[in-house]
C-alpha positions in Angstrom: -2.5 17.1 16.1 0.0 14.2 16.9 0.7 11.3 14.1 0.0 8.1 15.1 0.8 5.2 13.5 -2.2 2.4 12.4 -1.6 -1.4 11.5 -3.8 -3.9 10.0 -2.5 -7.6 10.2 -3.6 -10.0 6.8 -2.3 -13.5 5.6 -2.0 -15.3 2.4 -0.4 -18.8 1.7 1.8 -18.7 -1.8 3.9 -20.7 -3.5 7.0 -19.3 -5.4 10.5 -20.4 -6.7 13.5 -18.2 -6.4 15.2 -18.3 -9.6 16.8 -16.6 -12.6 15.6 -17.8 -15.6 19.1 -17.0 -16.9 20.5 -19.2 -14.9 21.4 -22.6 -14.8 19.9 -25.0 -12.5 23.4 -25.6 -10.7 24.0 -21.7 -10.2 20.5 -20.4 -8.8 20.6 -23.6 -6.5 24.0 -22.0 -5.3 22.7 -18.6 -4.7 19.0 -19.7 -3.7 19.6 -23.4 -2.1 16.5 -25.4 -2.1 14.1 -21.9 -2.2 14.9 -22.8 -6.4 13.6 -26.0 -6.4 11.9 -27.0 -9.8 8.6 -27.8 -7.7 8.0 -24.7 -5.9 7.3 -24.3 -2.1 5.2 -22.1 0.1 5.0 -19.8 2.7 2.3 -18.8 5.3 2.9 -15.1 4.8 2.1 -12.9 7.2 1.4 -9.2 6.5 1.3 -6.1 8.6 0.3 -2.8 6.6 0.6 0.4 8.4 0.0 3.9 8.1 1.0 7.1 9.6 -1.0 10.3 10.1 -2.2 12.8 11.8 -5.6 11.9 13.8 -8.4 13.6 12.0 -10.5 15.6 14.6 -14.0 14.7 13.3 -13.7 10.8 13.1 -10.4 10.1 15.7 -9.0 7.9 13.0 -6.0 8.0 11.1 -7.7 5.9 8.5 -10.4 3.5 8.8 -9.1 0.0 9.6 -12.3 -1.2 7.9 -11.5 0.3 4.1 -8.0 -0.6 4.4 -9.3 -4.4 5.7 -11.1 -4.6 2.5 -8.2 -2.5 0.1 -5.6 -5.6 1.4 -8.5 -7.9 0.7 -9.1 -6.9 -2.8 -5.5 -6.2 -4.0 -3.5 -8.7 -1.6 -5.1 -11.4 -0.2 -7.7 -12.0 -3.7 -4.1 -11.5 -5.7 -1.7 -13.9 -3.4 -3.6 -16.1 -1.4 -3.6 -20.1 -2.7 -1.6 -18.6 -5.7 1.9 -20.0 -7.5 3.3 -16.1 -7.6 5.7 -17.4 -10.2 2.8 -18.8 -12.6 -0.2 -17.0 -11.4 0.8 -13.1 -10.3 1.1 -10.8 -13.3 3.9 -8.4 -11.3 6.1 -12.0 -10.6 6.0 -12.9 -14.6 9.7 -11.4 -14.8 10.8 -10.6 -11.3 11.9 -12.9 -8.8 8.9 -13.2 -5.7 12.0 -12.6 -2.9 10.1 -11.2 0.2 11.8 -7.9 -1.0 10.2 -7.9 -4.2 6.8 -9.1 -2.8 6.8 -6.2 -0.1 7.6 -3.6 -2.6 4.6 -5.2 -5.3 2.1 -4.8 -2.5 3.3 -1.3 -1.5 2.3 -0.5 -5.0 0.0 -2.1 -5.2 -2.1 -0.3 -2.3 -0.3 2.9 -2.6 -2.5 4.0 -5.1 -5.7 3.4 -3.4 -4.4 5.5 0.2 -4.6 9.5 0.5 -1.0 10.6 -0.4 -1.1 12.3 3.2 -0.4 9.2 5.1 3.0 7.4 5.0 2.9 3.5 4.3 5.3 0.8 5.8 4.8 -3.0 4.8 5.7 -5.6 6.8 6.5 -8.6 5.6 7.0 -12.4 7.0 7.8 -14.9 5.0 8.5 -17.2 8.0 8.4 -16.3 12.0 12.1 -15.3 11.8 12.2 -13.9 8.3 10.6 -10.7 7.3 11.3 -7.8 5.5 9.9 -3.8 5.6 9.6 -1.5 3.0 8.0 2.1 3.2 8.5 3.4 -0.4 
């Protein structure tokens, strides 16, 4: 059977702050410019989630779009969405909320509720031109 690869668009709206907490004030505004402003700032994030497999001969599906609609619901959208990932977001406590690391937290963070079988890319976009992907 061929692979074919699945996607399932979501969105959240988050705040965060790029900083080290190491850091002065003078120095992360050097390496982050105004994303390390004091008062936070957001982002309509746009997410893509897909997944690669083999087309299963009862169903037709790679995976239904309708479980993994409601897995990016539950662990995503629920988690991120209207949230300050710096204050709010357990995984953000002690790591920076770049896109990078935000992509890589919601690859594990799905990753554990998809059959090992099928390969997972994230898709990230932090703004229309920005946006990072990470498959594991």
């Amino acid at each position: 059977m061929p692979k074919v690869t699945v996607h399932r668009k979501a969105h959240f709206n988050s705040a965060h702050r790029l900083y080290r907490k190491d850091w002065s004030d003078e120095k992360n505004f050097e390496v982050f410019s105004k994303c390390s402003n004091p008062n936070f700032h957001g982002h309509n994030y746009e997410l893509i989630v897909s997944l690669t497999g083999v087309i299963d001969k009862e169903t037709g599906y790679v995976y239904d779009l309708g479980i993994l609609s409601n897995l990016i619901k539950i662990h995503v959208e629920e988690s991120f969405d209207h949230k300050n990932l710096n204050i709010e977001v357990e995984e953000f406590k002690n790591l920076n909320p770049t896109a990078e690391n935000i992509a890589v937290v919601i690859y594990d963070k799905l990753r554990k509720h998809l059959p090992n079988y099928l390969e997972l890319e994230i898709t990230l976009y932090e703004t229309p031109r920005n946006f990072v992907t990470y498959a594991g």
